[in-house]
C-alpha positions, 0 to 999 in steps of 0.5 A: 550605386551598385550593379546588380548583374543577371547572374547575381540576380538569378542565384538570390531567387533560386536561394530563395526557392530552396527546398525546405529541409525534410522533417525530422523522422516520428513515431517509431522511426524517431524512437529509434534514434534512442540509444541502446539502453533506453530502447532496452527500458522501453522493451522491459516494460512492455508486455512480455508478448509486445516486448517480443514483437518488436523483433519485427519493427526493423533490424534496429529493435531485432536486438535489443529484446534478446539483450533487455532485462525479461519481464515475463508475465504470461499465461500459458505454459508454452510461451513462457517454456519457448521464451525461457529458452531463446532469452538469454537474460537477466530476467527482472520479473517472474510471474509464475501462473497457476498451471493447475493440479491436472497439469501434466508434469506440472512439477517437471515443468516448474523444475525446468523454469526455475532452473532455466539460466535467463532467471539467473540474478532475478529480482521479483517473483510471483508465484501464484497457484495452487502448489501445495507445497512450494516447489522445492526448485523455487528456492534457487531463485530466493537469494537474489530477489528483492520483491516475492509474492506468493499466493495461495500456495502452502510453505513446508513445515521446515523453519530451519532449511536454507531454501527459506533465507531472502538475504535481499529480499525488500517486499513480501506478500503472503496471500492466502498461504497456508504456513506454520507459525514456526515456518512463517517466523523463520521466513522472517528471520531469513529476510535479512534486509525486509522494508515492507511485509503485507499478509493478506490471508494468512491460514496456519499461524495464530500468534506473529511475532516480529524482531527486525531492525530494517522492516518500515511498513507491516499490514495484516488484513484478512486474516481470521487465523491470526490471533495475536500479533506482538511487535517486539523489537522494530527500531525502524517500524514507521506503519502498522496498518490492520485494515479489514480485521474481522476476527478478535486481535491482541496487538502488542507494541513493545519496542517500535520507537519511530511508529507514526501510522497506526490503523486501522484499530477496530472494534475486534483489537485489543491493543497494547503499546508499552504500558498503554492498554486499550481494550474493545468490549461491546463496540467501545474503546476503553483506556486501561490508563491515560497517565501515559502517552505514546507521542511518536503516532501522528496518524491514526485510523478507526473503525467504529460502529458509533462516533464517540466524542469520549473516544476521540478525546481519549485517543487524542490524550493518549496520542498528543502529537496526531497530526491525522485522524481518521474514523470509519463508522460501519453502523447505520445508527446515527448516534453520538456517544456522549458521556456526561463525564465529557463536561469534566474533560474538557476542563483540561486541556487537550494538546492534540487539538491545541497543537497538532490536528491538522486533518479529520476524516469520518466516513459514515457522516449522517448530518443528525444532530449528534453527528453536527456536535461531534463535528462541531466539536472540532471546529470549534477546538481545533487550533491548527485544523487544516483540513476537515472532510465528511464523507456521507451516503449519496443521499446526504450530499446534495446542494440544499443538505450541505449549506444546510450543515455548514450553517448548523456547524458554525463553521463562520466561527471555525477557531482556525480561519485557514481550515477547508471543511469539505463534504463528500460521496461515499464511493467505497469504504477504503482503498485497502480493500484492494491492496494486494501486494506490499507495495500498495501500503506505501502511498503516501496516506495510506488512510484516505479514502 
């Protein structure tokens, strides 16, 4: 039997009344324990104005704002002279406000920006204003960016000049610019590296023609200029995307042999893919020919003023291997066109829908009797439909209005068992509407609503 002394005793009830060890440190304090280059990240995507605060957090951030990649998007011209100055870079972003014509020495003040040594290396540049013509001094900054947007400004008419070559250039937006179709292409021509381009407002240019072996992703919204948009030689082109096209467009598709996205056609497109021509007249698709296929496009979109069945199934046979189909109907008619020569097609089979269609939207659904057929239609027919979605004015989508529609649309007889039908609020025609940099059109469905 062991002894327990008094001293013995005394240290096991001091050990066990020891001090709890102080907790570990929050909030900044603890963010500070990171290391250098992950406080320079964190300072990078802060606002310009919060970014440089943090000078004043402690001696450990005084630092690392001077030594972190500058994202410099401010308003007012001072600020952005002062910080010019005391930083001594790389910058990362550049958004370059609009100083207005009345700005004094406006032109002086962007010679200096653009010459300052912080914006050495600069990889994304916005330049939004009323600068008529694009400040020649802008040009120093071209070599080295992979994103540039500019906005309402005018490119001079001079296609030849050096001051137009973006050899890394990977993003481009043109938003309400004002450039010379001979200037807009040789743009193109110097951006030797171009992934995505989105022209959104484009004035001077009626006819683009594009040859480029690394562009992915073209979108053209907005612009009632252009007339006529020819894609000659696209070996890498996956997205041509028109959303908001209100004036009459000749498309034509030459050389695009990976082109999966298509959209959205409209009642102003007259389109042309290799030898397929199909044409708009009096609000209606017409197929010059449905002898040829285009089997590369697996997702399409259209703007209609009707939902025609004879439509939908010449676009299907024209395009066998959609995978996505998308209508959008403007029109507040509420009919169906149905020919008669629609009993003789469905004689043959149609491969799209026996193999491929596993997603239908229409935006602009009424729930008459013509708008249950063409749904019908594909509930019946759609072997491997995964996904059919109807989207409907908010006074259509009630409790009492959808079941009602489920059972006029025999969806208990829906040929694929697995397929989610789906009925839903309009909240807004597409999200195109607010795309505004090139970026945005590479979501992932860039047609669902």
């Amino acid at each position: 039997m062991g002894i327990t002394t008094r001293a013995r005793g005394k240290r096991r009830k001091l050990q066990g009344h020891q001090t709890p060890p102080p907790p570990p440190p929050c909030g900044a304090a603890q963010i500070s324990l990171l290391p250098d280059d992950a406080l320079r990240e964190i300072v990078t995507r802060l606002p310009s104005n919060d970014a440089a605060r943090t000078q004043l957090l402690s001696s450990r951030w005084r630092h690392l704002w001077r030594s972190a990649p500058l994202n410099l998007d401010l308003r007012d011209a001072g600020d952005i002279s002062r910080v010019l100055a005391t930083h001594p870079g790389p910058a990362r972003r550049f958004a370059v406000p609009d100083l207005g014509s009345s700005f004094p020495n406006r032109r002086a003040t962007l010679d200096a920006w653009f010459a300052a040594p912080a914006l050495d290396n600069l990889q994304e540049l916005e330049l939004m204003g009323s600068y008529r013509p694009l400040p020649p001094s802008a040009a120093r900054l071209f070599p080295t960016l992979r994103v540039a947007v500019f906005s309402r400004c005018s490119f001079p008419d001079d296609p030849a000049a050096a001051a137009f070559c973006f050899p890394r250039l990977e993003q481009l937006t043109l938003e309400y610019v004002a450039v010379s179709e001979a200037t807009l292409h040789g743009v193109l021509a110097g951006c030797a590296a171009l992934d995505c381009l989105l022209l959104r407002g484009v004035r001077g240019c009626r006819r683009l023609s594009i040859s480029s072996p690394t562009i992915r992703v073209v979108g053209v919204c907005v612009t009632r200029a252009l007339k006529e948009l020819i894609v000659e030689d696209a070996p890498r082109l996956e997205r041509l995307l028109m959303p908001e096209v209100w004036q009459l467009l000749r498309v034509s598709v030459i050389s695009a042999p990976k082109l999966e996205a298509l959209g959205w056609l409209s009642n102003h497109c007259t389109l042309e893919i290799g030898t397929i021509a199909i044409k708009c007249s009096i609000g209606e698709f017409h197929f010059d020919s449905l002898t040829t296929v285009a089997r590369g496009v697996k997702v399409l979109a259209l703007d209609i003023d009707n939902l025609s069945l004879d439509m939908a199934i010449d676009f299907m046979r024209c395009f066998p291997s959609l995978e996505k189909l998308y209508i959008r109907k403007f029109s507040h008619k509420c009919n169906n066109v149905w020919r008669q020569k629609m009993r003789h097609k469905m004689l043959d089979p149609i491969e799209c829908l026996d193999l491929n269609l596993k997603k239908v939207e229409v935006s602009g659904y009424c729930g008459n009797k013509s708008h249950i057929d063409f749904a019908m239609f594909f509930v019946l027919n759609g072997r491997v439909l995964e996904l059919m979605r109807l989207e409907c004015g908010t006074r259509r989508n009630d409790r009492k209005w959808i079941e009602n529609q489920k059972m006029c649309l025999k969806l208990d007889n829906m040929v694929s068992k697995d397929a989610e039908f789906h009925f839903t609020r309009r909240t807004s025609w597409n999200y195109f509407t607010n795309v505004r940099r090139a970026h945005e059109l590479l979501i992932a469905d860039p047609f669902c609503t």
